[in-house]
N, C-alpha and C positions, 0 to 999 in steps of 0.2 A: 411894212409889207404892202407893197400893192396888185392890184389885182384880186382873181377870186381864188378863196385854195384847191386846187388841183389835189391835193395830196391832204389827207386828215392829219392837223400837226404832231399826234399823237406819234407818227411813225418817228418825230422827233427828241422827245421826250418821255420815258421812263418812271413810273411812278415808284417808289421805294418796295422793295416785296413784303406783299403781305397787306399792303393800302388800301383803304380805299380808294378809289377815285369818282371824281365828280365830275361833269362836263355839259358845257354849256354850248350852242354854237348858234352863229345867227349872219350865215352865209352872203345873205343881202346885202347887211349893213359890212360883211367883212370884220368880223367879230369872232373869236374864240376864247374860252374863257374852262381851263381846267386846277385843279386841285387835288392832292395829295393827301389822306388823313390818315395815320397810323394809330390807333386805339383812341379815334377820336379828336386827337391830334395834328394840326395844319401842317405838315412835313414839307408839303412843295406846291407852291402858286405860278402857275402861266397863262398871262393875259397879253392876248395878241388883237390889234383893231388897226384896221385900214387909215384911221384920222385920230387922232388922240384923242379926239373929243371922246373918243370910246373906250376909255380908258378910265380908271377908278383913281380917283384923288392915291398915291402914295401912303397918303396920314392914314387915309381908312382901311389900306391890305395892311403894312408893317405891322401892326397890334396882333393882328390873326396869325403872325407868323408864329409857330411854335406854342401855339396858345388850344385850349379843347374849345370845340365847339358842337354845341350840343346838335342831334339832327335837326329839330325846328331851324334852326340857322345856319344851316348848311346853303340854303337857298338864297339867304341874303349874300354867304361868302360869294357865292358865282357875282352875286350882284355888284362886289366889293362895296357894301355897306356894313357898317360894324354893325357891331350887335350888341345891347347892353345889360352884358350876364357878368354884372361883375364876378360873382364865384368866380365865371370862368375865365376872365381877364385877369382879375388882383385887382389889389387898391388902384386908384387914380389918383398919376401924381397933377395932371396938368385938369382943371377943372373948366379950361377957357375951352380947349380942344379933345375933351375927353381921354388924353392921354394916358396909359398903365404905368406904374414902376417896370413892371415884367418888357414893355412893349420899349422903355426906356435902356431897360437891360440889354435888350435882345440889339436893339437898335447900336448901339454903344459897342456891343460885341463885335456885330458883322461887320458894320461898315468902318469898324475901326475908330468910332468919333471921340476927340478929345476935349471939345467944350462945350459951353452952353447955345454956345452961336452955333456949333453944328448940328446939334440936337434940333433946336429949334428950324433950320435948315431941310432936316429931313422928319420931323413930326410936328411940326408948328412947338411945341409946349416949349413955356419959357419966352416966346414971342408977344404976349397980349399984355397983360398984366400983371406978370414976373414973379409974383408969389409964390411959383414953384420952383424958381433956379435955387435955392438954397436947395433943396430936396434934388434937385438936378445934379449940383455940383456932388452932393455926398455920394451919388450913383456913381459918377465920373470918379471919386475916389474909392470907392468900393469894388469900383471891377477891375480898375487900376493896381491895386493895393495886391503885393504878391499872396498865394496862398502859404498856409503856415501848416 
């Protein structure tokens, strides 16, 4: 997007009924930055910046999707900086990149991914020092694997 916003993006975007919502904006730099939480819950993320520089690493939103974040870190979510409550993450499968199993799941889910190379493509984990691809791959077969 370039230029300055004319119009609050919010007229574009819908939070789920019943959300909270969170928002950030910083005009200057040509920045906006909202969220979606339903009981707590990261339901929907939209981060808009004039240069990408403005923009949060991918690795650090994906985990927050669909994950609770408690109020204290609500603030960092605007920030896309993770936050490290594991309760409210799950286990960590990737320990090079802070990676979740849940974050792995969720990942795997939406975007469709079938290997290790794609995982690693869109969360880093699996990319430094590999002692989480066995644990990667059984994800990949687990979500794979019809229900019974």
């Amino acid at each position: 997007m370039t230029g300055t916003f004319r119009r609050s993006p919010r007229l574009f975007w819908a939070a789920p009924e019943g959300a909270d919502r969170i928002e950030a904006a910083d005009p200057k730099r040509g920045i906006f930055r909202v969220a979606a939480l339903l009981d707590g819950v990261v339901e929907a993320a939209l981060f808009l910046a004039r240069d990408p520089a403005g923009l949060p690493p991918e690795a650090a939103l994906t985990p927050m999707l669909g994950a609770p974040v408690a109020d204290p870190a609500r603030r960092g979510l605007l920030a896309g900086k993770r936050y490290d409550k594991v309760a409210a993450e799950g286990p960590r499968v990737c320990a090079c990149f802070g990676v979740t199993r849940d974050a792995v799941r969720h990942a795997v889910v939406t975007r469709r991914l079938r290997t290790c190379a794609d995982i690693g493509v869109v969360l880093g984990a699996g990319t430094n020092c590999g002692s989480c691809v066995p644990e990667l791959e059984e994800i990949l077969r687990d979500v794979r694997a019809p229900a019974e």
